[in-house]
C-alpha positions as CSV (number, residue, x, y, z in Angstrom):
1,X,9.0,8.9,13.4
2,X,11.8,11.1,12.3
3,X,9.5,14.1,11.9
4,X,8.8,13.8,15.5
5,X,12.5,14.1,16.1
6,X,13.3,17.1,13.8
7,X,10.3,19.1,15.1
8,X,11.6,19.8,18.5
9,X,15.4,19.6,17.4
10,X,14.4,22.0,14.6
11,X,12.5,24.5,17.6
12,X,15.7,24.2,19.8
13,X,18.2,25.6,16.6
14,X,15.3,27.6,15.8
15,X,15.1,29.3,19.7
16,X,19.1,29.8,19.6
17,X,18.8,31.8,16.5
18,X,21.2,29.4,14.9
19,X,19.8,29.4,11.4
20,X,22.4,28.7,9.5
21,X,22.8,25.5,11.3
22,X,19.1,24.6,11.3
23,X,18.9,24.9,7.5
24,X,21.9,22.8,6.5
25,X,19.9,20.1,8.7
26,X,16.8,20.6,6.7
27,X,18.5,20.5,3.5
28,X,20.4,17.3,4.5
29,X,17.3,15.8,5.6
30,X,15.3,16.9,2.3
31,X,18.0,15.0,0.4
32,X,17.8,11.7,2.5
33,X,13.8,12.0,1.4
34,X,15.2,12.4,-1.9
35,X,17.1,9.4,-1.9
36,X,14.4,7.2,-0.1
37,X,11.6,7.9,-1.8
38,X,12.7,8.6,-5.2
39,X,15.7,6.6,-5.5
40,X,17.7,9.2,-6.8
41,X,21.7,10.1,-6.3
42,X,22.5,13.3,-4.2
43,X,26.1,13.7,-4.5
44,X,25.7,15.9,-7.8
45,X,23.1,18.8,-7.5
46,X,23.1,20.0,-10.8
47,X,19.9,20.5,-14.2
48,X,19.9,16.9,-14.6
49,X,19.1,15.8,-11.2
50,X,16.1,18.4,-11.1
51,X,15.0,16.9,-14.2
52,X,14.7,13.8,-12.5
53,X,13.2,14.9,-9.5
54,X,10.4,16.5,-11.4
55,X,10.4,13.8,-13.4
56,X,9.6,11.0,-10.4
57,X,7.8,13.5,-8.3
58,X,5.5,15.6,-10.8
59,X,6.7,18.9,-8.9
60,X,7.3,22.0,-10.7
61,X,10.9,22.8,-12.3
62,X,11.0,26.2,-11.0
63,X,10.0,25.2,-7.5
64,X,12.4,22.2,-7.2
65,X,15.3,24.3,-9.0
66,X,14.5,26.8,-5.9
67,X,15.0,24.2,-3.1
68,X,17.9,22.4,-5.0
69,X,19.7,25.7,-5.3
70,X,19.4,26.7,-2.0
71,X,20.5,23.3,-0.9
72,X,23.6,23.9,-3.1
73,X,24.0,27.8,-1.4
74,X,23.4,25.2,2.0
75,X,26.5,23.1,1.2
76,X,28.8,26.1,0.1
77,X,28.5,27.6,3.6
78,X,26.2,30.3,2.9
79,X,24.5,32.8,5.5
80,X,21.2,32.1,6.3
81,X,19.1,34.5,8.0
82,X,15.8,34.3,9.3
83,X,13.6,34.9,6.5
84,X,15.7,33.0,4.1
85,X,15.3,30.2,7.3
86,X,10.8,30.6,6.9
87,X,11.3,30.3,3.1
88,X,12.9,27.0,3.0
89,X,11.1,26.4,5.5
90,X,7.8,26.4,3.3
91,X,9.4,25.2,0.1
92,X,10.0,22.5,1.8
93,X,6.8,21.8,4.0
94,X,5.2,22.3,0.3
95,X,7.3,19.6,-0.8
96,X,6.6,17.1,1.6
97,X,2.6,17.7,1.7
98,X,2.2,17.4,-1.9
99,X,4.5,13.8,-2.7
């Protein structure tokens, strides 16, 4: 149900070029799933909470590290532009298709 919300909300930031604000939404929304399905806390985003996310998910280190650094770049305000926007993007389609 909420993918069916995000996908048009996600093609409206998308459309306004507003990148920046479309990514911090897919990171937030990345770390709900994180908390939902793996029962893990968000509110540090550091080595040990990749290590558990690999751990409970089977995903790679390096890929997870990826997301959950971005995530962090996400929360410090960073720029985002648009291929930085299709990245994410696919690290985290890849995510979601393979738990």
């Amino acid at each position: 149900e909420s993918l069916d919300f995000v996908k048009p909300l996600g093609r409206l930031y998308y459309e306004r070029r507003d990148h920046q604000n479309l990514t911090k939404k897919m990171g937030i929304y990345f770390l709900e799933h994180v908390r939902s399905n793996y029962k893990l806390p968000t509110h540090t985003l550091d080595d040990q909470f990749t290590e558990a996310l690999h751990f409970k998910s089977g995903h790679s280190r390096g890929d997870l590290n990826e997301i959950v650094s971005f995530v962090q770049y996400l929360q410090d305000n960073g720029s985002v532009n648009e291929q930085q926007l299709i990245h994410f993007h696919n690290q985290l389609e890849w995510f979601y298709q393979n738990t």
